[in-house]
C-alpha positions as CSV (number, residue, x, y, z in Angstrom):
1,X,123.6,81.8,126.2
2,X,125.2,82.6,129.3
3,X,123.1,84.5,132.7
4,X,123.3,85.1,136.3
5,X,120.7,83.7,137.5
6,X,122.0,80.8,139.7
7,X,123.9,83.9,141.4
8,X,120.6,86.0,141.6
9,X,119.1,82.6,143.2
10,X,122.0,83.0,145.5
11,X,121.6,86.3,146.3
12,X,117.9,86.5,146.9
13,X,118.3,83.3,149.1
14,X,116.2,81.2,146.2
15,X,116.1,77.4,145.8
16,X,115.4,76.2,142.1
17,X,112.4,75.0,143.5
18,X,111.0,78.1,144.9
19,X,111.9,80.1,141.7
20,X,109.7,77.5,139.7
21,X,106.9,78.2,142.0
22,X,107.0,81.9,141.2
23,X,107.7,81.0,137.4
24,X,105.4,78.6,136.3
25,X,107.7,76.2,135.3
26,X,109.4,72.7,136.0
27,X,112.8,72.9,137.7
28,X,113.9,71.4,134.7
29,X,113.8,74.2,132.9
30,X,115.8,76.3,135.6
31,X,118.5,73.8,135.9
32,X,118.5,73.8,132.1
33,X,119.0,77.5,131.5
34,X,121.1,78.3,134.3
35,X,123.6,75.6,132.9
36,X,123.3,77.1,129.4
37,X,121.5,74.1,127.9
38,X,118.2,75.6,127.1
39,X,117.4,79.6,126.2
40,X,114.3,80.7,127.6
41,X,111.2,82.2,126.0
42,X,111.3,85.9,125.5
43,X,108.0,86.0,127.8
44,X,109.6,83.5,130.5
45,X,113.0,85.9,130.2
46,X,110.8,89.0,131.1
47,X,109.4,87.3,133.7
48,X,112.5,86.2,135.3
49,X,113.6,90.0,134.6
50,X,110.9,91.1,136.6
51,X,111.4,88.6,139.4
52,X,115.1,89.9,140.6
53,X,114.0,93.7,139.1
54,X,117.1,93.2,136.9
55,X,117.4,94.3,133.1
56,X,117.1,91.4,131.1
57,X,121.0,92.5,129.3
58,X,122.3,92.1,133.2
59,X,121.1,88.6,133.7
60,X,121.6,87.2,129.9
61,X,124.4,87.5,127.6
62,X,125.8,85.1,124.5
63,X,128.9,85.1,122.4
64,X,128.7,86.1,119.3
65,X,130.5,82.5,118.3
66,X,127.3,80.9,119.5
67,X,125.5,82.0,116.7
68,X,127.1,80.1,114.3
């Protein structure tokens, strides 16, 4: 799955580490999703929704092929 989140990091002037503060979770698991090698929980998705007050469809998409 693909998202914006390194870009919303970017734009809200965010180190990985500071997001995992506000997550709850190991930076790790940021690096992971934002490079597409992990797809986060639907309740850690919501939260990072909530963080950059961004519709979760704006910060996460996949391709259709993925599902294979």
């Amino acid at each position: 799955m693909e998202n914006k989140i390194k870009v919303l990091r970017a734009i809200n002037n965010l180190t990985q580490e500071d997001l995992t503060h506000e997550l709850d979770v190991t930076r790790q698991t940021i690096n992971s999703i934002e490079k597409g090698k992990y797809d986060p929980s639907l309740s850690l998705t919501f939260k990072i929704s909530e963080r950059f007050k961004t519709p979760i469809e704006d910060i996460f998409s996949y391709a259709k092929d993925s599902l294979k």
